[in-house]
CHARMM-style PDB file with segment names, atoms N, HN, CA, C and O in Angstrom:
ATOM      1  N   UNK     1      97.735 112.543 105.139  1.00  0.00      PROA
ATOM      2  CA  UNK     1      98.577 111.793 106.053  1.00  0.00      PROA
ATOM      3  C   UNK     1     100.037 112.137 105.731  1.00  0.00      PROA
ATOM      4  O   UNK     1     100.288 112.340 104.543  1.00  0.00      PROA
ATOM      5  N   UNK     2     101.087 112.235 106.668  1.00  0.00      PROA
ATOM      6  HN  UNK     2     100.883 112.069 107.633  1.00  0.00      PROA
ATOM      7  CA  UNK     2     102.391 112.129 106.756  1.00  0.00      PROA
ATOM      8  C   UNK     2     102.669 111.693 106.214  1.00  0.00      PROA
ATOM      9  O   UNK     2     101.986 110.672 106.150  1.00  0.00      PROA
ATOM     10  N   UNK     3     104.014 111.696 105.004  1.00  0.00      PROA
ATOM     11  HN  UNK     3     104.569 112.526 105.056  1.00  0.00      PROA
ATOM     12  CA  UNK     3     104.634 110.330 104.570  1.00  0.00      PROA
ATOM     13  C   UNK     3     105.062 109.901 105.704  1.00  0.00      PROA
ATOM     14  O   UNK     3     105.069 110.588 106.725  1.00  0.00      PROA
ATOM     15  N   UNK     4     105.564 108.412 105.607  1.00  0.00      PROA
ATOM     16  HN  UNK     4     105.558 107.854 104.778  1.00  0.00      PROA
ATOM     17  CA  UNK     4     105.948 107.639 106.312  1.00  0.00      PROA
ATOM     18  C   UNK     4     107.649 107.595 106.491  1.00  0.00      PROA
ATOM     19  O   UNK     4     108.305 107.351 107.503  1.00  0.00      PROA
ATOM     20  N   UNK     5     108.082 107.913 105.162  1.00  0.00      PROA
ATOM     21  HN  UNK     5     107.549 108.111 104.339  1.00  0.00      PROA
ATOM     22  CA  UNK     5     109.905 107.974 105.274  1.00  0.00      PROA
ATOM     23  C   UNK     5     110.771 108.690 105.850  1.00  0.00      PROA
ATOM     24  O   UNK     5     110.745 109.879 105.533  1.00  0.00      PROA
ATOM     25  N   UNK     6     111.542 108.371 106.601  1.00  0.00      PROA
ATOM     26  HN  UNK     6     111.564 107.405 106.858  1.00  0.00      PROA
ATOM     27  CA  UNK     6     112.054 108.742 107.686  1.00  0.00      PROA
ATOM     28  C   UNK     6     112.511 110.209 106.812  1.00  0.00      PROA
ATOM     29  O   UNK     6     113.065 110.158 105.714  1.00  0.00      PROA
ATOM     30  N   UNK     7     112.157 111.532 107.539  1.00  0.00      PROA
ATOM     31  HN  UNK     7     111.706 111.574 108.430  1.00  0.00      PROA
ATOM     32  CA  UNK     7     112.904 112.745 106.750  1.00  0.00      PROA
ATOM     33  C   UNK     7     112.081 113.146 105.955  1.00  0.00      PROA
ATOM     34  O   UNK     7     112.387 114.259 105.529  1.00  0.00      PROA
ATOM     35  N   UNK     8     111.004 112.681 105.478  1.00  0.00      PROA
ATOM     36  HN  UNK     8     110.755 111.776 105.824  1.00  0.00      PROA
ATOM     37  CA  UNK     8     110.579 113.742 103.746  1.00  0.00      PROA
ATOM     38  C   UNK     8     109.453 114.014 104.592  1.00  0.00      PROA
ATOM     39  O   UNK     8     108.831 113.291 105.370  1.00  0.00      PROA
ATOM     40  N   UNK     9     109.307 115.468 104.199  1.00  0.00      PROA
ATOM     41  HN  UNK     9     109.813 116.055 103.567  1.00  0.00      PROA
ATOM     42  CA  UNK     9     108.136 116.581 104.973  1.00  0.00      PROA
ATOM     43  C   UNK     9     107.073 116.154 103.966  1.00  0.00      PROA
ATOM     44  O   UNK     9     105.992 116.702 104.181  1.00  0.00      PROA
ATOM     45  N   UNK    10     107.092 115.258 102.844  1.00  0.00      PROA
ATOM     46  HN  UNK    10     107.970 114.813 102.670  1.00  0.00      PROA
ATOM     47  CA  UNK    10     105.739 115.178 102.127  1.00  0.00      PROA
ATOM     48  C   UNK    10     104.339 114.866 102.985  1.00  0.00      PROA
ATOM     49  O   UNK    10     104.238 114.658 104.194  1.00  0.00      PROA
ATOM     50  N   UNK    11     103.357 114.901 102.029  1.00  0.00      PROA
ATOM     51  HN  UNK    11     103.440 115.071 101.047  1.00  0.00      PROA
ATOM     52  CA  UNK    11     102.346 113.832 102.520  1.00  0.00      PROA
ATOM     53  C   UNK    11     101.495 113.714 101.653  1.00  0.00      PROA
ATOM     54  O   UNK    11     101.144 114.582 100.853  1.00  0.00      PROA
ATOM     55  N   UNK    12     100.960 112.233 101.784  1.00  0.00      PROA
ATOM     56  HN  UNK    12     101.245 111.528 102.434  1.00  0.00      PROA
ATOM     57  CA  UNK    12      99.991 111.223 100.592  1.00  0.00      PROA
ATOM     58  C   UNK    12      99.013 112.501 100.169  1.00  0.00      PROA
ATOM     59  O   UNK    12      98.630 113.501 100.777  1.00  0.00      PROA
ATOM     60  N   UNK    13      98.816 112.027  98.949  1.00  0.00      PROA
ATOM     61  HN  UNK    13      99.128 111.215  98.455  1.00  0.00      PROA
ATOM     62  CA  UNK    13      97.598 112.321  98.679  1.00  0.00      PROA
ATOM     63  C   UNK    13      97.054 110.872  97.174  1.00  0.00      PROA
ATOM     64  O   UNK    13      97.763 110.047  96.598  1.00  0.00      PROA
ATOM     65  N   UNK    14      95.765 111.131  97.062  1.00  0.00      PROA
ATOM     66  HN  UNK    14      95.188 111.801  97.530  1.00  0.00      PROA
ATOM     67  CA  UNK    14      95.495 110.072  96.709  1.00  0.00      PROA
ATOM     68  C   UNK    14      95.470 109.912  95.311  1.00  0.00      PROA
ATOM     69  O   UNK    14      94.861 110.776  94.681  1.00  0.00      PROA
ATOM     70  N   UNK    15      96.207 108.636  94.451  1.00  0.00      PROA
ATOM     71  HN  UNK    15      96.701 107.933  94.963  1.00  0.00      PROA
ATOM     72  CA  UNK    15      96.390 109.173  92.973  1.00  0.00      PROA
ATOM     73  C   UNK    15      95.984 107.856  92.051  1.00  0.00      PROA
ATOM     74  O   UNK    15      96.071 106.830  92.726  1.00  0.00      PROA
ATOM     75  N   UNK    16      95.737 107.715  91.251  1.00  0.00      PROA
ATOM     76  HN  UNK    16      95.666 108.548  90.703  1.00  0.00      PROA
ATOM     77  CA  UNK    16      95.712 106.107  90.765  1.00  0.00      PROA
ATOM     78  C   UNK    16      97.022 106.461  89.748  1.00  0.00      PROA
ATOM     79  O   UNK    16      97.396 107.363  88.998  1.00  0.00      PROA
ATOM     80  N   UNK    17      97.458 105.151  90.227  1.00  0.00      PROA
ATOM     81  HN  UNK    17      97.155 104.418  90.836  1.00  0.00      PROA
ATOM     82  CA  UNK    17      98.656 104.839  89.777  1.00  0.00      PROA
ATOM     83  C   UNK    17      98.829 103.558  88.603  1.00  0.00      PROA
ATOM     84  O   UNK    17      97.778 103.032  88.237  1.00  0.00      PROA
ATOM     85  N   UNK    18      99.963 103.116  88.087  1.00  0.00      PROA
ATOM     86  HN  UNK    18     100.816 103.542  88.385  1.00  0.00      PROA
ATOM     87  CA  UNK    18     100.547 102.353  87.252  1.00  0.00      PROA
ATOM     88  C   UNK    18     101.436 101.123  87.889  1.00  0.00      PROA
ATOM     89  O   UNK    18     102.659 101.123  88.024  1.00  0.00      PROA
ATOM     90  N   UNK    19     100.510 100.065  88.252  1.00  0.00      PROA
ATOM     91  HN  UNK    19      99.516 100.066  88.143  1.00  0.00      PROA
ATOM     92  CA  UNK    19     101.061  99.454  89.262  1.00  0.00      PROA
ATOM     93  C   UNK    19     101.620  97.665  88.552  1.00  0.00      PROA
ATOM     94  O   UNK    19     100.932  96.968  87.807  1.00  0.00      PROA
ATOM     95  N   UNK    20     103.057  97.312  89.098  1.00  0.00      PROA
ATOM     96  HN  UNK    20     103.616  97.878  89.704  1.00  0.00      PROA
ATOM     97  CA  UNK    20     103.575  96.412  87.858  1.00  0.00      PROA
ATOM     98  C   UNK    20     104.224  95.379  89.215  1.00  0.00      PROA
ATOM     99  O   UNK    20     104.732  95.578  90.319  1.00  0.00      PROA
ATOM    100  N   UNK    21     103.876  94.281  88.421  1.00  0.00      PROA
ATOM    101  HN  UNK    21     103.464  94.119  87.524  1.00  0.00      PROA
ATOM    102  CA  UNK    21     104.255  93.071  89.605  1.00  0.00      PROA
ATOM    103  C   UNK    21     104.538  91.938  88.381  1.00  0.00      PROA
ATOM    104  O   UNK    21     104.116  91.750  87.240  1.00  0.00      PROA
ATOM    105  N   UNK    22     105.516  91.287  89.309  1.00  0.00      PROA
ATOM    106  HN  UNK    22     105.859  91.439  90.235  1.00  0.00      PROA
ATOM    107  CA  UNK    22     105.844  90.020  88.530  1.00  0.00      PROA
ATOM    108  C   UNK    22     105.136  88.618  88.757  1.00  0.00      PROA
ATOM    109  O   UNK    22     105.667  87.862  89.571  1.00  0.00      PROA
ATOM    110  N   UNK    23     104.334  88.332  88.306  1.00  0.00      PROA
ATOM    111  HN  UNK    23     103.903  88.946  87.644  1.00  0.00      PROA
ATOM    112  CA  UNK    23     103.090  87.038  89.465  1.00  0.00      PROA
ATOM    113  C   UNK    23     103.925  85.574  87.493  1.00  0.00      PROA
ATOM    114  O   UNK    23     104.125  85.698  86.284  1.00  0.00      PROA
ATOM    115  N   UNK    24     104.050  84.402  88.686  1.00  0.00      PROA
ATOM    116  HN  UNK    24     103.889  84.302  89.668  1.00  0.00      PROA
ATOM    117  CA  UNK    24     104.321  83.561  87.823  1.00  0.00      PROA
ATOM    118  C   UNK    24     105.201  83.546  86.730  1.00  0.00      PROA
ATOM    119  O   UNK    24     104.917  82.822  85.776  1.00  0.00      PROA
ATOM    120  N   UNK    25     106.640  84.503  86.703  1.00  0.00      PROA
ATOM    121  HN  UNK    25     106.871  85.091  87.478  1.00  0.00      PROA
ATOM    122  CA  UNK    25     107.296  84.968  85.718  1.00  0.00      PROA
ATOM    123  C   UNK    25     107.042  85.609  84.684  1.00  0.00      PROA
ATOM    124  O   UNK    25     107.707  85.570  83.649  1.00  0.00      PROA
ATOM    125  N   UNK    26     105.799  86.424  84.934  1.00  0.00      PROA
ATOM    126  HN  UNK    26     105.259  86.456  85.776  1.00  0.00      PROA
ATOM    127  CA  UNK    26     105.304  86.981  83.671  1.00  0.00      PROA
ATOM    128  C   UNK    26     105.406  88.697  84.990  1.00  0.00      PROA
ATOM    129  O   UNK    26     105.348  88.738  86.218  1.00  0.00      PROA
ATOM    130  N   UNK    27     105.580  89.887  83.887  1.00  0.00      PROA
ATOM    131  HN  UNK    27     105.628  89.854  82.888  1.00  0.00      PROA
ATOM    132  CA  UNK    27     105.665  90.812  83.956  1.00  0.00      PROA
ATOM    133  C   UNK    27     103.703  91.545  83.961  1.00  0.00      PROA
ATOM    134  O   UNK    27     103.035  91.359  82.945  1.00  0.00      PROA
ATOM    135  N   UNK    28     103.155  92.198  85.013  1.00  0.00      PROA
ATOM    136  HN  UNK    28     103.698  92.349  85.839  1.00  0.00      PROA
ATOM    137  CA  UNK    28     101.457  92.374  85.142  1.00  0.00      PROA
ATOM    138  C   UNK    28     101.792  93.558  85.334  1.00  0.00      PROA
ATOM    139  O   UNK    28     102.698  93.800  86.131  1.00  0.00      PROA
ATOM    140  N   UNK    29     101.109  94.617  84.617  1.00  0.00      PROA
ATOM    141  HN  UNK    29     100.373  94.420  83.970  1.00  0.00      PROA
ATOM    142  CA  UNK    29     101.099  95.902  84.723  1.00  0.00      PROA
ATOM    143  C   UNK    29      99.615  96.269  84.944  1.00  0.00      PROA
ATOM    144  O   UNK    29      99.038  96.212  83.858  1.00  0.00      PROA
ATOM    145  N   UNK    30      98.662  96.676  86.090  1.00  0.00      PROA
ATOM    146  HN  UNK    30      99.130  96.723  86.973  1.00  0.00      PROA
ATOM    147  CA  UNK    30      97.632  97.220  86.365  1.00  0.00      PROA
ATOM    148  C   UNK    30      97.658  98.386  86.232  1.00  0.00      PROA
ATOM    149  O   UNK    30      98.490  99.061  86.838  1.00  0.00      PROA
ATOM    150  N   UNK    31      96.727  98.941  85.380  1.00  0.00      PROA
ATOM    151  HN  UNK    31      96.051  98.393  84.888  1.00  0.00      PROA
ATOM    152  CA  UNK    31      96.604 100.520  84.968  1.00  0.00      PROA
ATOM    153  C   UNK    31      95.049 101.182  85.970  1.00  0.00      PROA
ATOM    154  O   UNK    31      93.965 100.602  86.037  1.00  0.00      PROA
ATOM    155  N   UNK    32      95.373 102.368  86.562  1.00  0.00      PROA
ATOM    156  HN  UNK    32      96.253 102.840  86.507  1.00  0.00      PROA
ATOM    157  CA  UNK    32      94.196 102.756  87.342  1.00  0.00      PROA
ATOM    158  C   UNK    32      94.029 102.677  88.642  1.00  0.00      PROA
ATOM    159  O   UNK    32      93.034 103.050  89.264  1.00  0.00      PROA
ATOM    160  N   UNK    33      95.235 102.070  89.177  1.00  0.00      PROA
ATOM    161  HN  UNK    33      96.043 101.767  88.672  1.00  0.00      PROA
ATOM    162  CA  UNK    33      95.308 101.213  90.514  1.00  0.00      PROA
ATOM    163  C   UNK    33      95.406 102.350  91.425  1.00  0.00      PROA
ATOM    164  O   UNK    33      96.365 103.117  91.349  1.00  0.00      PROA
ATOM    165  N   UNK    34      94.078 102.571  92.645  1.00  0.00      PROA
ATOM    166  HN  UNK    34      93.299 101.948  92.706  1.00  0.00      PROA
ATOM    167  CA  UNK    34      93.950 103.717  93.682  1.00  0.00      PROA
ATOM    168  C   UNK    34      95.185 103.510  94.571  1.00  0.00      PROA
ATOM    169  O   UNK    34      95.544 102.404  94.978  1.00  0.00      PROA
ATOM    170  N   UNK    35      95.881 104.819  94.870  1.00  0.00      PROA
ATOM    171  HN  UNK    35      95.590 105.717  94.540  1.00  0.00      PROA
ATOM    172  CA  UNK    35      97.202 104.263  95.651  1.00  0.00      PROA
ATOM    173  C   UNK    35      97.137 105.452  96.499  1.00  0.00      PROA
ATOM    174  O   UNK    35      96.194 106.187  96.210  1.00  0.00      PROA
ATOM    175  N   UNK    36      97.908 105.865  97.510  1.00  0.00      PROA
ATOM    176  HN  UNK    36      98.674 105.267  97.745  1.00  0.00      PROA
ATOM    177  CA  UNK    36      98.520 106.836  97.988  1.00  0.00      PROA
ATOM    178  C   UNK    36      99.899 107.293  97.972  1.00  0.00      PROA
ATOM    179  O   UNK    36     100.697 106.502  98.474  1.00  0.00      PROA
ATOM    180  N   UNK    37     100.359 108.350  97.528  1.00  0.00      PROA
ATOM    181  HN  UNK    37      99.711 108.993  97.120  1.00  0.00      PROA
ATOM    182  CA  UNK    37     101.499 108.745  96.715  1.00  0.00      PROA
ATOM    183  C   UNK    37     102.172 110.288  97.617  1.00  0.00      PROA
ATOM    184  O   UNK    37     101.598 111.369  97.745  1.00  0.00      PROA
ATOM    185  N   UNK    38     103.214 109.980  98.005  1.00  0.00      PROA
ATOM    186  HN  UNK    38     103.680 109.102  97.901  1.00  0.00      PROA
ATOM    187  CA  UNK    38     103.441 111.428  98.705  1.00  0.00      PROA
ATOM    188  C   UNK    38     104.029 112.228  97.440  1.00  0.00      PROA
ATOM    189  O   UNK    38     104.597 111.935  96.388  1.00  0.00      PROA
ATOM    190  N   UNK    39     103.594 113.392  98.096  1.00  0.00      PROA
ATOM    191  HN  UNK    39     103.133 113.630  98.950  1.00  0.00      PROA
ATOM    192  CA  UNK    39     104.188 114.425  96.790  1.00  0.00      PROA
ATOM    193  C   UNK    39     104.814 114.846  96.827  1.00  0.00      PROA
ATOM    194  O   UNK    39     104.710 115.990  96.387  1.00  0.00      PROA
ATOM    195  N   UNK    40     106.253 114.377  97.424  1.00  0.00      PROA
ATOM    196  HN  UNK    40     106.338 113.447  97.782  1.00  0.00      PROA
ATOM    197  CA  UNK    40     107.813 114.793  97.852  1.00  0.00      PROA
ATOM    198  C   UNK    40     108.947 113.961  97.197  1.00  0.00      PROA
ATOM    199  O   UNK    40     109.984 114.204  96.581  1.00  0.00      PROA
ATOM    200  N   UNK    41     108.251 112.838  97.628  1.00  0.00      PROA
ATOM    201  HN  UNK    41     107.408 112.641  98.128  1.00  0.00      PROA
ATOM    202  CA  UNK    41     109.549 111.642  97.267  1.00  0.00      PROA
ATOM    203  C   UNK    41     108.928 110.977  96.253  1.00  0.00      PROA
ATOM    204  O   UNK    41     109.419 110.908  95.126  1.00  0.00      PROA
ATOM    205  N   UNK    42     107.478 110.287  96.682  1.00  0.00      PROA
ATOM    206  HN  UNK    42     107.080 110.343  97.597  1.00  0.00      PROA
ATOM    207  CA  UNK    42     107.070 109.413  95.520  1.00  0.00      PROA
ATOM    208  C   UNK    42     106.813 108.280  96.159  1.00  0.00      PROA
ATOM    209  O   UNK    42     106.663 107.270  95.471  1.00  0.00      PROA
ATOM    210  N   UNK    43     106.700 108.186  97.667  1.00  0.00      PROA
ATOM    211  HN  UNK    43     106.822 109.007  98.225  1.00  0.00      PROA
ATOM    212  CA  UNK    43     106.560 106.878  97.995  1.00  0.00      PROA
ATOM    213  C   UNK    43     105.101 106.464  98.085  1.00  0.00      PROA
ATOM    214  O   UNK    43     104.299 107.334  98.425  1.00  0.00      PROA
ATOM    215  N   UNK    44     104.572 104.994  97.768  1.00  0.00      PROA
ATOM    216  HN  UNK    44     105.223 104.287  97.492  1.00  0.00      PROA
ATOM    217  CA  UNK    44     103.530 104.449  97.396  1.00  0.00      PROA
ATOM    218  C   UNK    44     103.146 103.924  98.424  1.00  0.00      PROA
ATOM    219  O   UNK    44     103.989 103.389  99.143  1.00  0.00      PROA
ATOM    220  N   UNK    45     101.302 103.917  98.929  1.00  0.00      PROA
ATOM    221  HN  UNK    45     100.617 104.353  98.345  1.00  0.00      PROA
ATOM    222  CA  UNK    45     100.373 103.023  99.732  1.00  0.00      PROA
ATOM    223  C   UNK    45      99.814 102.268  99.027  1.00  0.00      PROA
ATOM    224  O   UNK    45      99.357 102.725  97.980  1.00  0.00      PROA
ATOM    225  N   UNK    46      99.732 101.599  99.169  1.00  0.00      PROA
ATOM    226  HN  UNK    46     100.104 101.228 100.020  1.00  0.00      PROA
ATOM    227  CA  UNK    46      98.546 100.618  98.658  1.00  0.00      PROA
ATOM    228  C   UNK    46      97.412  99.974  99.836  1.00  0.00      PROA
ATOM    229  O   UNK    46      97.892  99.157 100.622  1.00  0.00      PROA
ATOM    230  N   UNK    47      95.716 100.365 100.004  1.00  0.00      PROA
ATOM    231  HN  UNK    47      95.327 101.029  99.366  1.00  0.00      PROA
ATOM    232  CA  UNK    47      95.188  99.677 100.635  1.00  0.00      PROA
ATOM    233  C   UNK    47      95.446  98.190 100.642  1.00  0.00      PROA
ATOM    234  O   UNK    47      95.877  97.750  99.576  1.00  0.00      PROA
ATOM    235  N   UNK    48      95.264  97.285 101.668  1.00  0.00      PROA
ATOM    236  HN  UNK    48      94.914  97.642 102.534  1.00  0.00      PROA
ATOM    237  CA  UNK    48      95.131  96.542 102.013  1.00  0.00      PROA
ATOM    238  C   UNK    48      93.748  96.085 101.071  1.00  0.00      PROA
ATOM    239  O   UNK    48      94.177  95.426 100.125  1.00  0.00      PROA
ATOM    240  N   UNK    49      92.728  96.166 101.023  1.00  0.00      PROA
ATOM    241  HN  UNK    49      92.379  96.702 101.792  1.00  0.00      PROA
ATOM    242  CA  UNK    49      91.707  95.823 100.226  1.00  0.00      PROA
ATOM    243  C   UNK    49      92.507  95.817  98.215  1.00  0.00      PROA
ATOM    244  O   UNK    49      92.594  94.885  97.416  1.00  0.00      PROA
ATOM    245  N   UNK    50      92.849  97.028  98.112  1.00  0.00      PROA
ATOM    246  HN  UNK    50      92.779  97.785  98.761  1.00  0.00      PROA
ATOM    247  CA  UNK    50      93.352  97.080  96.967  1.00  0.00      PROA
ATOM    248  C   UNK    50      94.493  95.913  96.627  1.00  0.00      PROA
ATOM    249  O   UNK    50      94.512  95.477  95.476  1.00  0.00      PROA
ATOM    250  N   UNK    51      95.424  95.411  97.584  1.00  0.00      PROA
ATOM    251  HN  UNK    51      95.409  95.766  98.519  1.00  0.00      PROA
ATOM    252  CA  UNK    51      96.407  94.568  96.979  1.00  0.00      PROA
ATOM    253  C   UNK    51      95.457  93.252  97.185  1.00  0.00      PROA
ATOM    254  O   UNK    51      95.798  92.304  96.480  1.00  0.00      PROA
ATOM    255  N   UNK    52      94.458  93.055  97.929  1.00  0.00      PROA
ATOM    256  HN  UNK    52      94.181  93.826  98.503  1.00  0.00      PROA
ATOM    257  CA  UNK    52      93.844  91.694  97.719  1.00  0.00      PROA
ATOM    258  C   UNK    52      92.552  91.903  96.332  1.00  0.00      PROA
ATOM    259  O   UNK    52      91.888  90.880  96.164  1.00  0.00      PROA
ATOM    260  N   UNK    53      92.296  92.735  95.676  1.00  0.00      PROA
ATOM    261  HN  UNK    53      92.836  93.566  95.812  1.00  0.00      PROA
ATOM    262  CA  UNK    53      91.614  93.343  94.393  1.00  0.00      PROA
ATOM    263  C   UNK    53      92.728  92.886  93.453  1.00  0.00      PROA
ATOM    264  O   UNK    53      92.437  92.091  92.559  1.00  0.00      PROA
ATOM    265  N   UNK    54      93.795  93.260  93.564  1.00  0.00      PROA
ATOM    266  HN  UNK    54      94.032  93.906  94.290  1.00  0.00      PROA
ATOM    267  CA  UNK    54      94.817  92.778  92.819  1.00  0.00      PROA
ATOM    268  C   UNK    54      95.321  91.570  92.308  1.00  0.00      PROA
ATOM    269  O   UNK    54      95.653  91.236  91.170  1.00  0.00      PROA
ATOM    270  N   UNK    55      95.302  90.848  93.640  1.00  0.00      PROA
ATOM    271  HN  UNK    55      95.032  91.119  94.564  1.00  0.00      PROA
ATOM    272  CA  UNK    55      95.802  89.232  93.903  1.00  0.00      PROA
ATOM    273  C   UNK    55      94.373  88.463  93.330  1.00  0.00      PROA
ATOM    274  O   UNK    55      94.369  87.269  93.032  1.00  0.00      PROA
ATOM    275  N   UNK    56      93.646  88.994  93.269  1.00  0.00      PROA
ATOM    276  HN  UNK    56      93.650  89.964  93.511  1.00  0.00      PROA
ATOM    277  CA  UNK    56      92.273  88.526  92.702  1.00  0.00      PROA
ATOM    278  C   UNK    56      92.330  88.439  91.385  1.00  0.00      PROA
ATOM    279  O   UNK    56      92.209  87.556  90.537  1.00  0.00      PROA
ATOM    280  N   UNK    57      92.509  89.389  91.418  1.00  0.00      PROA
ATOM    281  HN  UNK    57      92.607  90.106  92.107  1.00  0.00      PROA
ATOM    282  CA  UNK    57      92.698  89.642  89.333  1.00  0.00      PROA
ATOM    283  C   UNK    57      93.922  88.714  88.492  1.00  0.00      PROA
ATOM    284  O   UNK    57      93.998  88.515  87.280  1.00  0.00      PROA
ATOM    285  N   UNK    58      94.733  88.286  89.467  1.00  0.00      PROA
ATOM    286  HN  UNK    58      94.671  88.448  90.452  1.00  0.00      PROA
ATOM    287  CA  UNK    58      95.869  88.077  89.081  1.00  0.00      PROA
ATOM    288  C   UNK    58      95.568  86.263  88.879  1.00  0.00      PROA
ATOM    289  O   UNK    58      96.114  85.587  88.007  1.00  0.00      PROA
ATOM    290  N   UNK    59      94.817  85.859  89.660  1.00  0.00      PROA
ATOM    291  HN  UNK    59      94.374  86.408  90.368  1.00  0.00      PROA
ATOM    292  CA  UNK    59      94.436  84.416  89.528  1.00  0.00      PROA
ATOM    293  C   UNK    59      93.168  83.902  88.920  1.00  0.00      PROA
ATOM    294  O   UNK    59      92.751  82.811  88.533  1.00  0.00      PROA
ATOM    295  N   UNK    60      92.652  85.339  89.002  1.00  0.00      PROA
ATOM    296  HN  UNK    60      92.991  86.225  89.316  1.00  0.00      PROA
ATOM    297  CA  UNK    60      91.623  84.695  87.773  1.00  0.00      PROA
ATOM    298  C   UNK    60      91.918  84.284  86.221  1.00  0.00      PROA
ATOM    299  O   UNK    60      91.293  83.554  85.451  1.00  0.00      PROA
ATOM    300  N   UNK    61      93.237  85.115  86.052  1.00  0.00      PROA
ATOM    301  HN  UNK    61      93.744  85.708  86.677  1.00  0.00      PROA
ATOM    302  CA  UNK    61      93.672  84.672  84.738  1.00  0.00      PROA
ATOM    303  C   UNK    61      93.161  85.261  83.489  1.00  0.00      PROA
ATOM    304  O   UNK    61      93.443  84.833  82.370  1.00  0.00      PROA
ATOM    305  N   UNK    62      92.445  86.199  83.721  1.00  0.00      PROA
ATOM    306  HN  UNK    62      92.216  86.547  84.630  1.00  0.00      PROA
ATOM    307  CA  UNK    62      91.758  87.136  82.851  1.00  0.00      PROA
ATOM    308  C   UNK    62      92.591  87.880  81.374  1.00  0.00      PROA
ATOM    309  O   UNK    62      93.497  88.712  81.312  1.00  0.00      PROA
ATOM    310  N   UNK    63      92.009  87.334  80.562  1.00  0.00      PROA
ATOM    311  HN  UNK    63      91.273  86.659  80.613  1.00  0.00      PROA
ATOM    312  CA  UNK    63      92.607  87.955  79.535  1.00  0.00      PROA
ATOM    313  C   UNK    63      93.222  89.584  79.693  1.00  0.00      PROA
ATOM    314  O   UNK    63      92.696  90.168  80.641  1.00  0.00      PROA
ATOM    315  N   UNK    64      93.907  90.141  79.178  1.00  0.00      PROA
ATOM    316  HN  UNK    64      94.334  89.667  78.407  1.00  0.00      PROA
ATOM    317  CA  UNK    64      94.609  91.458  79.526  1.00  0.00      PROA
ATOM    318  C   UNK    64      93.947  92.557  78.744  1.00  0.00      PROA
ATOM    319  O   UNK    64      93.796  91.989  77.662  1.00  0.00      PROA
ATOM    320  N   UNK    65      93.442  93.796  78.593  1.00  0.00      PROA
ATOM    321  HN  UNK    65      93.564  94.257  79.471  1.00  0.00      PROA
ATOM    322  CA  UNK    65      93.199  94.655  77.856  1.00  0.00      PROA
ATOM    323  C   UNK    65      94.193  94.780  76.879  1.00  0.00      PROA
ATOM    324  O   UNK    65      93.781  94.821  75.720  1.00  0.00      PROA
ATOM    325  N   UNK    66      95.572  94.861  77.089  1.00  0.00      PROA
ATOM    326  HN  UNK    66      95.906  94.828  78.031  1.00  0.00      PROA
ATOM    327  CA  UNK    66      96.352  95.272  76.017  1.00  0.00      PROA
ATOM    328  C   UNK    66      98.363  94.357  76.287  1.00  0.00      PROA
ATOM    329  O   UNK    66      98.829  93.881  77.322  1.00  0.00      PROA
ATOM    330  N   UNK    67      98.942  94.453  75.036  1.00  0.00      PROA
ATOM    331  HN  UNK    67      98.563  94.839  74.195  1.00  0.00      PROA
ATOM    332  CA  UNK    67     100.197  94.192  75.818  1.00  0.00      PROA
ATOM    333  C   UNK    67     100.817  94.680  75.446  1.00  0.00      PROA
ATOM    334  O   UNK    67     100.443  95.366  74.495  1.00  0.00      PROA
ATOM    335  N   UNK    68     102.294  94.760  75.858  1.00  0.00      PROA
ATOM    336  HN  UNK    68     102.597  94.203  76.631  1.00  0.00      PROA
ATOM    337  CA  UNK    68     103.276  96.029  75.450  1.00  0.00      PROA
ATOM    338  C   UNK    68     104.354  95.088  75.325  1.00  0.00      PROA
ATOM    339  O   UNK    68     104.236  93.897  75.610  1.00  0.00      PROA
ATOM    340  N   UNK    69     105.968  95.912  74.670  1.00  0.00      PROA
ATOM    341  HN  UNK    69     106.064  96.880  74.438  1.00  0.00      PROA
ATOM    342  CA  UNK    69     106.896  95.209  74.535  1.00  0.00      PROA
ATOM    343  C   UNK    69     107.409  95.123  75.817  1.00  0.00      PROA
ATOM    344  O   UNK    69     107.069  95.903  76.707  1.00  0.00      PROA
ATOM    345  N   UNK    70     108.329  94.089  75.993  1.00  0.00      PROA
ATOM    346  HN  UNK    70     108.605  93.455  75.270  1.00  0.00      PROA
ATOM    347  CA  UNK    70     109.174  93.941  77.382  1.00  0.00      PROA
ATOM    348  C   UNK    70     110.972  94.369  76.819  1.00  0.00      PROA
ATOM    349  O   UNK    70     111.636  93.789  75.960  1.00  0.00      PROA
ATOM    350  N   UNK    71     111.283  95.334  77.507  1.00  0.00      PROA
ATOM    351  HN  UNK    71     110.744  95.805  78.206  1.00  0.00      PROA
ATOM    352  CA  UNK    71     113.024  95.509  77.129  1.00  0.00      PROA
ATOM    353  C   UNK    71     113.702  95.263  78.217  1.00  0.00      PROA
ATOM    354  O   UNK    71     113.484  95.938  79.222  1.00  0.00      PROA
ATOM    355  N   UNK    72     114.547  94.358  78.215  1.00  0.00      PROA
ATOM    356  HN  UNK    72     114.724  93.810  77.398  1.00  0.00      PROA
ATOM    357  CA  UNK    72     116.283  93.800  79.020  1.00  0.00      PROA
ATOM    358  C   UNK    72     116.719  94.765  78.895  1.00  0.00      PROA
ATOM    359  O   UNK    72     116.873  95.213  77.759  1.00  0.00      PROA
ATOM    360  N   UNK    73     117.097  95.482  80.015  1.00  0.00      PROA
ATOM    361  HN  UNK    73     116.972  95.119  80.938  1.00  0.00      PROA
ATOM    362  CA  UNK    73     118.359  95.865  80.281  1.00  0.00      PROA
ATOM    363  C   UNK    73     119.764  95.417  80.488  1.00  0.00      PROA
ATOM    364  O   UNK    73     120.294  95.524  81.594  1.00  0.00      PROA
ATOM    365  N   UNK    74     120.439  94.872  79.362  1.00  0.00      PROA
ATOM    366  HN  UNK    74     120.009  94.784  78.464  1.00  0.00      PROA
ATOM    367  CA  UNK    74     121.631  93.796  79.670  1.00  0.00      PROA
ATOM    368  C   UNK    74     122.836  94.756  80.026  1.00  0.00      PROA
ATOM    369  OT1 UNK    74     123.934  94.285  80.321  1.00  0.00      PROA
TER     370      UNK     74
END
């Protein structure tokens, strides 16, 4: 598929990605997450099924595989 951004001749192809959201003031980093990624700019799809896979995970409250440090940029 075309990227979508106005101007970049890329187009998606499909990659699992490193996907990081802020849910409840806490910083969620999903590792593995199927996305579509153009290979020009870098811009990201996310299915519709996949961000509700997400929002799922996110309220179940599931313990985390691993955690990492958090750094401020002040």
């Amino acid at each position: 598929m075309v990227c979508t951004i106005n101007g970049c001749p890329g187009e998606y192809e499909e990659q699992k990605i490193m996907h990081m959201v802020r849910y409840h003031g806490q910083i969620i980093v999903v590792d593995h997450v199927p996305a579509e990624v153009c290979s020009v700019c870098g811009d990201v799809l996310l299915k519709p099924d996949t961000v509700k896979r997400i929002e799922k995970l996110l309220k179940q409250a599931v313990c985390p595989a691993s955690a990492v440090p958090l750094y401020e940029f002040a």
